[in-house]
PDB file of N, CA, C and O in Angstrom, chain B, residues numbered from 101:
ATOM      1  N   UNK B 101     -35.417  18.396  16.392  1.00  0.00           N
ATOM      2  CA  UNK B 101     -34.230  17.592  16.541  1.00  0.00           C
ATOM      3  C   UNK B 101     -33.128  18.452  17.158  1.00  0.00           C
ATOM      4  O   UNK B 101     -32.947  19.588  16.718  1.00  0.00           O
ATOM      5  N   UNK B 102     -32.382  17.967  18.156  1.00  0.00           N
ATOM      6  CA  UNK B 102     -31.207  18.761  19.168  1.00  0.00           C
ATOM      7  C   UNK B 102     -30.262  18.128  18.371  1.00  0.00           C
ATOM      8  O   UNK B 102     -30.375  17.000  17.892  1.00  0.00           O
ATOM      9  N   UNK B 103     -29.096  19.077  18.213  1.00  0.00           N
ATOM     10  CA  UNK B 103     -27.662  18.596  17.959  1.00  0.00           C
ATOM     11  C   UNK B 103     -26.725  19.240  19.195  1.00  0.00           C
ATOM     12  O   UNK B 103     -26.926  20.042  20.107  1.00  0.00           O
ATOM     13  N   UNK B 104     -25.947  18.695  18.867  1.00  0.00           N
ATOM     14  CA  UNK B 104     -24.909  18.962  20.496  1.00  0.00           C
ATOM     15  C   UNK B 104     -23.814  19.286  19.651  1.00  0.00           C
ATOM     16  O   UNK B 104     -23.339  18.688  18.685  1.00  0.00           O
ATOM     17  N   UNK B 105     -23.374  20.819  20.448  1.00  0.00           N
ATOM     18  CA  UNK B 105     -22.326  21.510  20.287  1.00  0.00           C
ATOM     19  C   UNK B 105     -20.826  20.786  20.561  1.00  0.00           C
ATOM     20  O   UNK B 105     -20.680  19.959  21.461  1.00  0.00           O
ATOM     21  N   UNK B 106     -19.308  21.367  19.320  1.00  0.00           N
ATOM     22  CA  UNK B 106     -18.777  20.955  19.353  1.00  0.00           C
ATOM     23  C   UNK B 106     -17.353  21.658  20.056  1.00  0.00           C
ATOM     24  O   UNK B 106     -17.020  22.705  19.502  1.00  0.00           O
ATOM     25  N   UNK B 107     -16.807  21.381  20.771  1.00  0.00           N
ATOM     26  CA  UNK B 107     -15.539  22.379  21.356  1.00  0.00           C
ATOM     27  C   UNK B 107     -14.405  22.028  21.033  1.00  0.00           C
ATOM     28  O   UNK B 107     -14.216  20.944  20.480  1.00  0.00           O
ATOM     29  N   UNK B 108     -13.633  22.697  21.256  1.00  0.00           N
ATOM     30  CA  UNK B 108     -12.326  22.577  20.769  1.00  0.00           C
ATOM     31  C   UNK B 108     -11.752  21.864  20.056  1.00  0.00           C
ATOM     32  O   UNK B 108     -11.937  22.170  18.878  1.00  0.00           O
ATOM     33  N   UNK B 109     -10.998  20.867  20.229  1.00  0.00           N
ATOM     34  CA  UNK B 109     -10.236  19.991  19.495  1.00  0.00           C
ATOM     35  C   UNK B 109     -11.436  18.663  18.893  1.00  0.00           C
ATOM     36  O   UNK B 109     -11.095  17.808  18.076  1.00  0.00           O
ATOM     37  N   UNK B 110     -12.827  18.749  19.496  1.00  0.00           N
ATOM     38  CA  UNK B 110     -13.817  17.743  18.970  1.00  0.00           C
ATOM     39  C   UNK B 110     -13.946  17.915  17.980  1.00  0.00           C
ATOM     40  O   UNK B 110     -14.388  16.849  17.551  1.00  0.00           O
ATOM     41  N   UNK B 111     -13.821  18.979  16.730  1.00  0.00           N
ATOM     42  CA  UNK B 111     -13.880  18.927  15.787  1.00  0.00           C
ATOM     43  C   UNK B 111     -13.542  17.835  14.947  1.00  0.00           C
ATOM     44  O   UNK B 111     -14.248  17.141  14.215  1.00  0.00           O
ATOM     45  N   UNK B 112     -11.406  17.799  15.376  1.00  0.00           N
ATOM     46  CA  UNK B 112     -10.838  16.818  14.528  1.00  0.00           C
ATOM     47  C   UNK B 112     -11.965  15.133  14.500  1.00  0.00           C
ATOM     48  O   UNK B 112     -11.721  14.160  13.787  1.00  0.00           O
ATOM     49  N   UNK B 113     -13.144  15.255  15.482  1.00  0.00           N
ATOM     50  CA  UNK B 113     -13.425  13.888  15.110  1.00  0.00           C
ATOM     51  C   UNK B 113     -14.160  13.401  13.417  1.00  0.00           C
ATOM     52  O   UNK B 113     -14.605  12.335  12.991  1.00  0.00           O
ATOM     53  N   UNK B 114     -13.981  14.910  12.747  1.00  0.00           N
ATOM     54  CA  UNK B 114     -14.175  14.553  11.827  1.00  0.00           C
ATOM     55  C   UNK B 114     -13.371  14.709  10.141  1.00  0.00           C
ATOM     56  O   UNK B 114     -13.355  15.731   9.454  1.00  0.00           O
ATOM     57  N   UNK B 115     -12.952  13.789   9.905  1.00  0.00           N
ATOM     58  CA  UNK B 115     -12.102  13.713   8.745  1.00  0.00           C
ATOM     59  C   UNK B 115     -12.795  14.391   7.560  1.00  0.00           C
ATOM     60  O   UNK B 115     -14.001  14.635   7.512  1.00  0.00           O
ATOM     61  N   UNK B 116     -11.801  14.697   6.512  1.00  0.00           N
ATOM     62  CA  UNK B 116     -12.886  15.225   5.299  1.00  0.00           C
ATOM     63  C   UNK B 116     -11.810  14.559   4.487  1.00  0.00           C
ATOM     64  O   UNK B 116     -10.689  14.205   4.849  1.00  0.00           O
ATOM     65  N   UNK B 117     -12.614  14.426   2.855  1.00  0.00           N
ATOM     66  CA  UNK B 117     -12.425  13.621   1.807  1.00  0.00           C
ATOM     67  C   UNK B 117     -12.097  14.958   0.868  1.00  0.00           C
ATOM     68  O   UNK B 117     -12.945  15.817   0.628  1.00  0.00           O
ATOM     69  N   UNK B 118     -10.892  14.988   0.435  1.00  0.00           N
ATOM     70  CA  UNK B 118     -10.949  16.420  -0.599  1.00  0.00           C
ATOM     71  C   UNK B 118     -10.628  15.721  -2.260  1.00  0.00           C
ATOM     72  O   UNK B 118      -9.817  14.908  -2.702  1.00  0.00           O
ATOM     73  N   UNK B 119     -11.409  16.292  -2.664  1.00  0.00           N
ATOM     74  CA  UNK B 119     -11.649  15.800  -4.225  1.00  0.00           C
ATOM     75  C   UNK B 119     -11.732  16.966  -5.356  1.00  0.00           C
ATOM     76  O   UNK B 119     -12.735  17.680  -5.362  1.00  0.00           O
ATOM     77  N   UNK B 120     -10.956  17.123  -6.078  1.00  0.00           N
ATOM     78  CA  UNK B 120     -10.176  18.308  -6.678  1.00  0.00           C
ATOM     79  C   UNK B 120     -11.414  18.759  -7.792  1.00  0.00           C
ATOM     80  O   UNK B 120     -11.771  18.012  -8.703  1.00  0.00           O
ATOM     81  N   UNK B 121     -11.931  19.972  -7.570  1.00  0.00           N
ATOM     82  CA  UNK B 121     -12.200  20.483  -8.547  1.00  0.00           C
ATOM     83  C   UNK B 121     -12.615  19.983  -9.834  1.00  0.00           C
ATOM     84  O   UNK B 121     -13.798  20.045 -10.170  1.00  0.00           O
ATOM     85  N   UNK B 122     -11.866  19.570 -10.461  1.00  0.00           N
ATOM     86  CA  UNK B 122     -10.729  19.283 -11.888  1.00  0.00           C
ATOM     87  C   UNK B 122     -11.887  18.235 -12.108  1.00  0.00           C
ATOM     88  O   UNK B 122     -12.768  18.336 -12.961  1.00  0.00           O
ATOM     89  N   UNK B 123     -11.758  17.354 -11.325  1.00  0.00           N
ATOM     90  CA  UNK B 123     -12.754  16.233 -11.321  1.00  0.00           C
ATOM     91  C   UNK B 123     -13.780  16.190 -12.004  1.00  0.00           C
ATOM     92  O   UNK B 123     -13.970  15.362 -12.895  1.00  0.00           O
ATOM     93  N   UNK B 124     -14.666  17.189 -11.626  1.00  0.00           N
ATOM     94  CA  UNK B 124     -15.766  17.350 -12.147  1.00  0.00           C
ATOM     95  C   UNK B 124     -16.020  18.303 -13.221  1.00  0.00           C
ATOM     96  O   UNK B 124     -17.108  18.351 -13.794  1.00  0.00           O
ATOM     97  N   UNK B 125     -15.222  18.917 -13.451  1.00  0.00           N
ATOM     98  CA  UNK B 125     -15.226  20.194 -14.580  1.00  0.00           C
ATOM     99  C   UNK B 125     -14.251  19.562 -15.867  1.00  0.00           C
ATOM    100  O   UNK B 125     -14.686  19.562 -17.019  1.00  0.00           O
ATOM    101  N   UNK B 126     -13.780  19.377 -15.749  1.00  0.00           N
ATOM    102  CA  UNK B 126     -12.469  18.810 -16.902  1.00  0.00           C
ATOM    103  C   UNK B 126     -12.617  18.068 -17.510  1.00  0.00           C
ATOM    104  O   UNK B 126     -12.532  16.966 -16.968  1.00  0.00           O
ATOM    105  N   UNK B 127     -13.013  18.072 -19.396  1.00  0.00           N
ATOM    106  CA  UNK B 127     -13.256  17.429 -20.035  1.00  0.00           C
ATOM    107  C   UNK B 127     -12.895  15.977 -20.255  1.00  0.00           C
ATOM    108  O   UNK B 127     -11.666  15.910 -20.263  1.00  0.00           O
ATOM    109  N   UNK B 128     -13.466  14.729 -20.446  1.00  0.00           N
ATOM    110  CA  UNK B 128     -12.432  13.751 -20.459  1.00  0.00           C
ATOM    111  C   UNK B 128     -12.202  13.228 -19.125  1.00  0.00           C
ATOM    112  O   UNK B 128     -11.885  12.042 -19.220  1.00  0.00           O
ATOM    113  N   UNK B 129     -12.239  13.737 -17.575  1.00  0.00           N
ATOM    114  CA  UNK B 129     -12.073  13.265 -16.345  1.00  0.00           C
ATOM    115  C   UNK B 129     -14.115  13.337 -16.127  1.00  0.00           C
ATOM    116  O   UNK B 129     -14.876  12.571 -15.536  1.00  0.00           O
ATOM    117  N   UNK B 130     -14.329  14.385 -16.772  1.00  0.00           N
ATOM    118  CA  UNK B 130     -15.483  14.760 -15.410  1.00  0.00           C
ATOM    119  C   UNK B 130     -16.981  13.436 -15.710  1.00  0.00           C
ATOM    120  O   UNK B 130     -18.007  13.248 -15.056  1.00  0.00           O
ATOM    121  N   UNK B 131     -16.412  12.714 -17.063  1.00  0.00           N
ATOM    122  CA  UNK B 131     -17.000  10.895 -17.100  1.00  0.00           C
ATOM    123  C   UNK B 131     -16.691  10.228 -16.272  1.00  0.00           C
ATOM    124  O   UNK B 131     -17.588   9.470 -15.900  1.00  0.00           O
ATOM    125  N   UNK B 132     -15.563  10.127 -15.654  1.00  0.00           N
ATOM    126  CA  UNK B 132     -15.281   9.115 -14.652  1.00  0.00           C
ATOM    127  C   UNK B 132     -16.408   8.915 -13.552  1.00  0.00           C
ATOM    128  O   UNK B 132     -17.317   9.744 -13.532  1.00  0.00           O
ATOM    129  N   UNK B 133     -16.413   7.968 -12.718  1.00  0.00           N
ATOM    130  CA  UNK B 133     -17.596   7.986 -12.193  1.00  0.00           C
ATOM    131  C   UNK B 133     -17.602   8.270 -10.955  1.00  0.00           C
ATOM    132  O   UNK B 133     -16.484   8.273 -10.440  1.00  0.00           O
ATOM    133  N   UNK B 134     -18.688   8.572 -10.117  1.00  0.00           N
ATOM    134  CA  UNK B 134     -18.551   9.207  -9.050  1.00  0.00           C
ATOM    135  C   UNK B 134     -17.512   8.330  -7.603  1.00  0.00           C
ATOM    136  O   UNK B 134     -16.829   8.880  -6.739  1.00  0.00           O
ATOM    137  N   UNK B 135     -17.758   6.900  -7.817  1.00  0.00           N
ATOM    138  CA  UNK B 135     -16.928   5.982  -7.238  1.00  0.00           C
ATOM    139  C   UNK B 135     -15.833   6.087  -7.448  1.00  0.00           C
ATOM    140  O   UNK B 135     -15.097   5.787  -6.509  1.00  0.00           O
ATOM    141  N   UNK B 136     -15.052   6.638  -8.987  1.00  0.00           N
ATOM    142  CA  UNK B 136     -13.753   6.381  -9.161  1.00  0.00           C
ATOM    143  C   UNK B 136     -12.913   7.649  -8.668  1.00  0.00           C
ATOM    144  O   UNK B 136     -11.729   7.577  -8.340  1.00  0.00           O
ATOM    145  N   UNK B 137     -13.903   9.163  -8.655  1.00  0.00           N
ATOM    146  CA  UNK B 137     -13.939   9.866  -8.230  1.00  0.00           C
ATOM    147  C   UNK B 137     -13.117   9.739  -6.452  1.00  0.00           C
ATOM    148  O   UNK B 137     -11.919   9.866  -6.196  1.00  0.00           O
ATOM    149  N   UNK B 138     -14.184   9.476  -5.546  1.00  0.00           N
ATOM    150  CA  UNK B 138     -14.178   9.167  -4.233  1.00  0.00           C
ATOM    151  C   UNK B 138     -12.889   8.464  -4.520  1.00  0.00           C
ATOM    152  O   UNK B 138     -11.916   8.852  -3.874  1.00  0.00           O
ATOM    153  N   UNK B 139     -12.769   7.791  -5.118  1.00  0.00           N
ATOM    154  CA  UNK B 139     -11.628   6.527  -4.699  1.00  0.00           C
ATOM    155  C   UNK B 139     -10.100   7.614  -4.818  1.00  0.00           C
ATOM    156  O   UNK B 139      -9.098   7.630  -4.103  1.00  0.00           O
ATOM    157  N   UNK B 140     -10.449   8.401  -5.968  1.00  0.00           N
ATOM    158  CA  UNK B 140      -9.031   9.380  -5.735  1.00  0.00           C
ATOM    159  C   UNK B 140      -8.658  10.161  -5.098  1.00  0.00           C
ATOM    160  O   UNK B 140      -7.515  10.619  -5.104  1.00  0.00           O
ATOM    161  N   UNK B 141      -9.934  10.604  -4.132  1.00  0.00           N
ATOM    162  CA  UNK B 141     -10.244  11.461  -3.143  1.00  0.00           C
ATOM    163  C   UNK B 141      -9.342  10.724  -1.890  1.00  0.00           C
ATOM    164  O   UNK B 141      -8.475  11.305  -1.238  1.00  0.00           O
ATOM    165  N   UNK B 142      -9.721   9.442  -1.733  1.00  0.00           N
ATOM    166  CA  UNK B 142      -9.217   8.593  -0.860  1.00  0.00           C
ATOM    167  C   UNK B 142      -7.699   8.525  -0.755  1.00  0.00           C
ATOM    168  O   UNK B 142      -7.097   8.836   0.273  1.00  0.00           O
ATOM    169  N   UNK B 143      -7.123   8.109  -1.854  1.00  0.00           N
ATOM    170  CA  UNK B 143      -6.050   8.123  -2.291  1.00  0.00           C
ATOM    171  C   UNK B 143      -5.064   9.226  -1.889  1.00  0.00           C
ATOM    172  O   UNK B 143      -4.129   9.248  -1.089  1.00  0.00           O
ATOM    173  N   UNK B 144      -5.610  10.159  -2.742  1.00  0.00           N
ATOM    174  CA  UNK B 144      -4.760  11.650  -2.349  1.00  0.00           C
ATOM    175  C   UNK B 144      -4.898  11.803  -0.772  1.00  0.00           C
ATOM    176  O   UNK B 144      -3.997  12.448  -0.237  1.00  0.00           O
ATOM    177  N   UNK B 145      -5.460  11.521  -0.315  1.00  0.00           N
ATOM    178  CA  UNK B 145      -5.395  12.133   0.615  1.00  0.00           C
ATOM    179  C   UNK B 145      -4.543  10.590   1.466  1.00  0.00           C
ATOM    180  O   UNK B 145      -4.187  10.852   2.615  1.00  0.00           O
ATOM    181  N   UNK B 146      -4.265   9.294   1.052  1.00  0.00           N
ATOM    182  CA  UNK B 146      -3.015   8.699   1.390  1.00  0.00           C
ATOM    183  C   UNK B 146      -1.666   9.358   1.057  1.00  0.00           C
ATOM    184  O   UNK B 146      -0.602   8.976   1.542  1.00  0.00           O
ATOM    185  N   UNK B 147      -1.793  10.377   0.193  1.00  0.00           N
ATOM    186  CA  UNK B 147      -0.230  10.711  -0.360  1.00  0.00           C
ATOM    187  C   UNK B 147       0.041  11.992   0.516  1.00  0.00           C
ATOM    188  O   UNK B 147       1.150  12.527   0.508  1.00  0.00           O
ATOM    189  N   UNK B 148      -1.159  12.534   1.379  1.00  0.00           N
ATOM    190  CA  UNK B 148      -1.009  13.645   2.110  1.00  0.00           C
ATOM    191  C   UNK B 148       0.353  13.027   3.470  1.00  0.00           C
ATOM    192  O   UNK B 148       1.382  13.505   3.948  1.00  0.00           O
ATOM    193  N   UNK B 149      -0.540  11.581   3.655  1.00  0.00           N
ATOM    194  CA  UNK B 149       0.031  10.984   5.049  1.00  0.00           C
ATOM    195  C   UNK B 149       1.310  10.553   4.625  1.00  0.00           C
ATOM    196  O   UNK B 149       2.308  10.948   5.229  1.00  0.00           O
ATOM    197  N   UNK B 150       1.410   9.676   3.512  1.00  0.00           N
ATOM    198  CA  UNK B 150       2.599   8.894   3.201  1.00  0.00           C
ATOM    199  C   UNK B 150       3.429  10.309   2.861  1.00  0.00           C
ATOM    200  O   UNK B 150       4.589  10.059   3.188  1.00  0.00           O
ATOM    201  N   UNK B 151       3.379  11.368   2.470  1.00  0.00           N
ATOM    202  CA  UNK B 151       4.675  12.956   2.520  1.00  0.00           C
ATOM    203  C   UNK B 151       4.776  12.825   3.873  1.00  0.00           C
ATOM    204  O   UNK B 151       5.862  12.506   4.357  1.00  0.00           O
ATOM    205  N   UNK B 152       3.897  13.003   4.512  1.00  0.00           N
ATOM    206  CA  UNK B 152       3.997  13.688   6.139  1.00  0.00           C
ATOM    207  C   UNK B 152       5.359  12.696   6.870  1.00  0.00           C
ATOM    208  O   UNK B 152       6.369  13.098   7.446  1.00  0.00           O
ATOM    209  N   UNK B 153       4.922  11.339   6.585  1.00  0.00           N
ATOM    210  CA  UNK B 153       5.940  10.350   6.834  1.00  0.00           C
ATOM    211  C   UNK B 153       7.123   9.771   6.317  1.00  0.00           C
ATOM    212  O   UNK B 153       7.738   8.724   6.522  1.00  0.00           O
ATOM    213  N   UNK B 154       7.281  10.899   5.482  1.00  0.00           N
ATOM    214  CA  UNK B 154       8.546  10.729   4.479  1.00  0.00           C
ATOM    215  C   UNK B 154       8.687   9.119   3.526  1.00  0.00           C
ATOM    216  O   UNK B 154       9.668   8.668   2.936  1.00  0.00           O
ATOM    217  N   UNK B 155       7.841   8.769   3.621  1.00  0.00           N
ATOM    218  CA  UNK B 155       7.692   7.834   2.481  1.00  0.00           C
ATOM    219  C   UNK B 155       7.640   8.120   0.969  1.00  0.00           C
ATOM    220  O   UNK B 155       6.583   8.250   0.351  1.00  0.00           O
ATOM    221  N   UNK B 156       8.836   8.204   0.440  1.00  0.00           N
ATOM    222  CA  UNK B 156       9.193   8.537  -1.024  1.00  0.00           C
ATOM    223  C   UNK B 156      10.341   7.143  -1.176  1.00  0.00           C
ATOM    224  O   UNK B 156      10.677   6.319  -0.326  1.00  0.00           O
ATOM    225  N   UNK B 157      10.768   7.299  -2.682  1.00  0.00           N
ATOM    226  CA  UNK B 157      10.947   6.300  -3.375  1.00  0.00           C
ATOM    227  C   UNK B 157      12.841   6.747  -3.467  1.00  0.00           C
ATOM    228  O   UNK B 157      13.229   7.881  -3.186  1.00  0.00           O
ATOM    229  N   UNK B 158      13.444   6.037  -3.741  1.00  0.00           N
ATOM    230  CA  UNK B 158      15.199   6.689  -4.662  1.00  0.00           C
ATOM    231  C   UNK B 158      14.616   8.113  -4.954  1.00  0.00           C
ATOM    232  O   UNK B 158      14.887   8.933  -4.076  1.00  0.00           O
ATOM    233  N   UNK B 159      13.906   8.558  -5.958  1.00  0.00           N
ATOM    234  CA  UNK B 159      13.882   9.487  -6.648  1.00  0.00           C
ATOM    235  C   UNK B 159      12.967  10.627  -6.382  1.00  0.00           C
ATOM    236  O   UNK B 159      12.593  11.452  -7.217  1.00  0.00           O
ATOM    237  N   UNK B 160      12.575  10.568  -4.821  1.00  0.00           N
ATOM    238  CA  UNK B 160      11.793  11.028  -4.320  1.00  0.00           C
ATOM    239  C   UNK B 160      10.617  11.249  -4.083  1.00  0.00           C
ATOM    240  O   UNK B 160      10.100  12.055  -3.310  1.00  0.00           O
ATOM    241  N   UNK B 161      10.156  10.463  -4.816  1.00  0.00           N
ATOM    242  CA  UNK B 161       8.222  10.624  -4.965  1.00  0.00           C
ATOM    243  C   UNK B 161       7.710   9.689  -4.239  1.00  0.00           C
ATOM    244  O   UNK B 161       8.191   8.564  -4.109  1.00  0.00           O
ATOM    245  N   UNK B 162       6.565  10.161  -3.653  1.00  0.00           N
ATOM    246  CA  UNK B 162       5.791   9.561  -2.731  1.00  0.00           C
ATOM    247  C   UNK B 162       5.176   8.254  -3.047  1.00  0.00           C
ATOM    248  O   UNK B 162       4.638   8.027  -4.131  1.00  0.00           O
ATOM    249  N   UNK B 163       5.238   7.640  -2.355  1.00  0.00           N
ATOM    250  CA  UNK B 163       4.149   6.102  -2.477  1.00  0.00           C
ATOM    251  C   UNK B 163       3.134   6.174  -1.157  1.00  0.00           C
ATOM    252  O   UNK B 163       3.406   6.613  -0.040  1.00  0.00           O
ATOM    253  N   UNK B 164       2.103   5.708  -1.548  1.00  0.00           N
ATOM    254  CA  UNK B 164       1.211   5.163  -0.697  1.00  0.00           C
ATOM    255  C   UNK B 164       1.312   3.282  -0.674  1.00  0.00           C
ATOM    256  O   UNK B 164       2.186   2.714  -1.330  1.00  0.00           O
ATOM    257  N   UNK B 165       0.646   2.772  -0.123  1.00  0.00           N
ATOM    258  CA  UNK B 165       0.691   1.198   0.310  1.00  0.00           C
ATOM    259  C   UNK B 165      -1.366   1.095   0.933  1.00  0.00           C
ATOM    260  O   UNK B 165      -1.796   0.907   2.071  1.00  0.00           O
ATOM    261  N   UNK B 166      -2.194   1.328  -0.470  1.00  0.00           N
ATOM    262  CA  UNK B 166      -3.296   0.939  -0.315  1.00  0.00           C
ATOM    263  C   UNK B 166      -4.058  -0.248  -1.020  1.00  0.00           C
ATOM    264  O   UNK B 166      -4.485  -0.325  -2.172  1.00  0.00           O
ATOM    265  N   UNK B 167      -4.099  -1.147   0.017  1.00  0.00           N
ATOM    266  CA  UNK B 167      -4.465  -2.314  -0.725  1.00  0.00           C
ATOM    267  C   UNK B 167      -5.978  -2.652  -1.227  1.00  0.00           C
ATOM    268  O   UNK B 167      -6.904  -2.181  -0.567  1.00  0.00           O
ATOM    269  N   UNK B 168      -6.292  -3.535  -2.488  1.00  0.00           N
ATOM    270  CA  UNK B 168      -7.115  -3.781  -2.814  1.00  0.00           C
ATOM    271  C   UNK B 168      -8.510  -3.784  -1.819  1.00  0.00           C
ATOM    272  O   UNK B 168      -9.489  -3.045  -1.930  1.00  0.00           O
ATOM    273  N   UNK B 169      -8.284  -4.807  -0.861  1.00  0.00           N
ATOM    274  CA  UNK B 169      -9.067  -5.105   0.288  1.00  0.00           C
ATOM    275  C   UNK B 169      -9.866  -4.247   0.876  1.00  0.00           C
ATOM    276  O   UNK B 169     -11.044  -4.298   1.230  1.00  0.00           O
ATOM    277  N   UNK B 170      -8.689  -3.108   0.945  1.00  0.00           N
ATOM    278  CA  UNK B 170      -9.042  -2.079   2.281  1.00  0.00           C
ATOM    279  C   UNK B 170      -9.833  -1.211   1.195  1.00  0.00           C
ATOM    280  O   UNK B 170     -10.902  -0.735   1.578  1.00  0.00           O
ATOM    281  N   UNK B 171      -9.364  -0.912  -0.315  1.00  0.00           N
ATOM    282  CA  UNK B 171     -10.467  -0.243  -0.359  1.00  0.00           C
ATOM    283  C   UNK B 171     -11.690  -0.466  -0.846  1.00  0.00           C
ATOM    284  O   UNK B 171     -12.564   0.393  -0.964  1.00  0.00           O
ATOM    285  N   UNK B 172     -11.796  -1.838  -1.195  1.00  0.00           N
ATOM    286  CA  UNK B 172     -13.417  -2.537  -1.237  1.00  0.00           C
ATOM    287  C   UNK B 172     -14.186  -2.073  -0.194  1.00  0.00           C
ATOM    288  O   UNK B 172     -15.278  -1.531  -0.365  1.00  0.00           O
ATOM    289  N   UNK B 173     -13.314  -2.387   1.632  1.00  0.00           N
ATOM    290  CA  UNK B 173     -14.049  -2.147   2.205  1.00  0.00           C
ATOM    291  C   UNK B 173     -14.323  -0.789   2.405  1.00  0.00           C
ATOM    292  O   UNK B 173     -15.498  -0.470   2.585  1.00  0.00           O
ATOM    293  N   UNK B 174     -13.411   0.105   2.405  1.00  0.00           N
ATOM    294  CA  UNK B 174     -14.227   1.546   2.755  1.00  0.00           C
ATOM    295  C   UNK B 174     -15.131   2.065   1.600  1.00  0.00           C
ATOM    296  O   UNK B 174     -15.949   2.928   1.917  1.00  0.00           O
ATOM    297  N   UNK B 175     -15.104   1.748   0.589  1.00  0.00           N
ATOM    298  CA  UNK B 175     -15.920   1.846  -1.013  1.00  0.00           C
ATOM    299  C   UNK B 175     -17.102   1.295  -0.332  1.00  0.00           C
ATOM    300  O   UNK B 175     -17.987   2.130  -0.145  1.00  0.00           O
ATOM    301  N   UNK B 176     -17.416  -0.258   0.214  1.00  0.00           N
ATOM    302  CA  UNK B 176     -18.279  -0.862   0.524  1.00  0.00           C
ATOM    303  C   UNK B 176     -18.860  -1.291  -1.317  1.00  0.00           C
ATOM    304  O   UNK B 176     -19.871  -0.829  -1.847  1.00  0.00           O
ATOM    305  N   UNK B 177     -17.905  -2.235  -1.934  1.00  0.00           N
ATOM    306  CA  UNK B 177     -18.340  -2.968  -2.399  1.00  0.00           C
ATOM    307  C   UNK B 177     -17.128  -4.041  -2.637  1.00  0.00           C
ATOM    308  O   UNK B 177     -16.310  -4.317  -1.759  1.00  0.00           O
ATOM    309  N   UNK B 178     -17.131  -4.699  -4.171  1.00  0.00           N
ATOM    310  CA  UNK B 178     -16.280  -5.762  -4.252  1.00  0.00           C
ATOM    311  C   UNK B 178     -15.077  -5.133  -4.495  1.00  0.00           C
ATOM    312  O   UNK B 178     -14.824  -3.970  -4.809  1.00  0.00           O
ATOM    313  N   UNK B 179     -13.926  -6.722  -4.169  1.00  0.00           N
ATOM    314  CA  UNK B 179     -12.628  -6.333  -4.776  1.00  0.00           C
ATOM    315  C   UNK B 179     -12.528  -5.964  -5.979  1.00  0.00           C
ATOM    316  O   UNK B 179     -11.978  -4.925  -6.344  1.00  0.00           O
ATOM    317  N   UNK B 180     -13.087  -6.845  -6.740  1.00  0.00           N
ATOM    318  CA  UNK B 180     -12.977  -6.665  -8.765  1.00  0.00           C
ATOM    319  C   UNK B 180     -13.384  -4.986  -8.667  1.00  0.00           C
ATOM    320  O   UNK B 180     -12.548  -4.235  -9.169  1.00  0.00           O
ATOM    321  N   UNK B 181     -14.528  -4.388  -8.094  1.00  0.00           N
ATOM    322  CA  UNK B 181     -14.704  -3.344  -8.626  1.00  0.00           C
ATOM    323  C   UNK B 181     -14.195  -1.940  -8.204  1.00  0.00           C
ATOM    324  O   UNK B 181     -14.279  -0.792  -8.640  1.00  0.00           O
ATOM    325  N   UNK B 182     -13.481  -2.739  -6.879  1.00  0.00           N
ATOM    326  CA  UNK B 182     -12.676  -1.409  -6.132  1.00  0.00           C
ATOM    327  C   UNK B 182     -11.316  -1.361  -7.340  1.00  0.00           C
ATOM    328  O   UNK B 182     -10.422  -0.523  -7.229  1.00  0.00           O
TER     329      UNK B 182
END
């Protein structure tokens, strides 16, 4: 099997999902499940974009604006269970 080399800036075509450590080691979190996991992975890394864009609140803290929908679909399952 050939794979094809990547140059310069082709890299960025790929995003990464960062999911803390903590997650999986930390008593009490590291039950949660691997979906709910991902899903915070997802998340945080909305609060990376929503800082970048100065989206904070009166009191300064960040909000994201991720809706139910959107993350059924990138989860790839239902609303109820996203």
């Amino acid at each position: 099997m050939a794979y094809e080399y990547f140059y310069g800036r082709e890299t960025n075509k790929f995003m990464f999902i960062r999911i803390p450590k903590l997650m999986f080691e930390l008593e009490g979190v590291r039950e949660i499940s691997l979906e709910a996991k991902l899903m915070y992975g997802l998340l945080l890394d909305r609060v990376g974009l929503s800082a970048e864009n100065g989206w904070t609140d009166d009191e300064g803290r960040v909000y994201i604006i991720y809706t139910m929908d959107k993350a059924a679909k990138v989860l790839g399952c239902s609303v109820r269970k996203a």
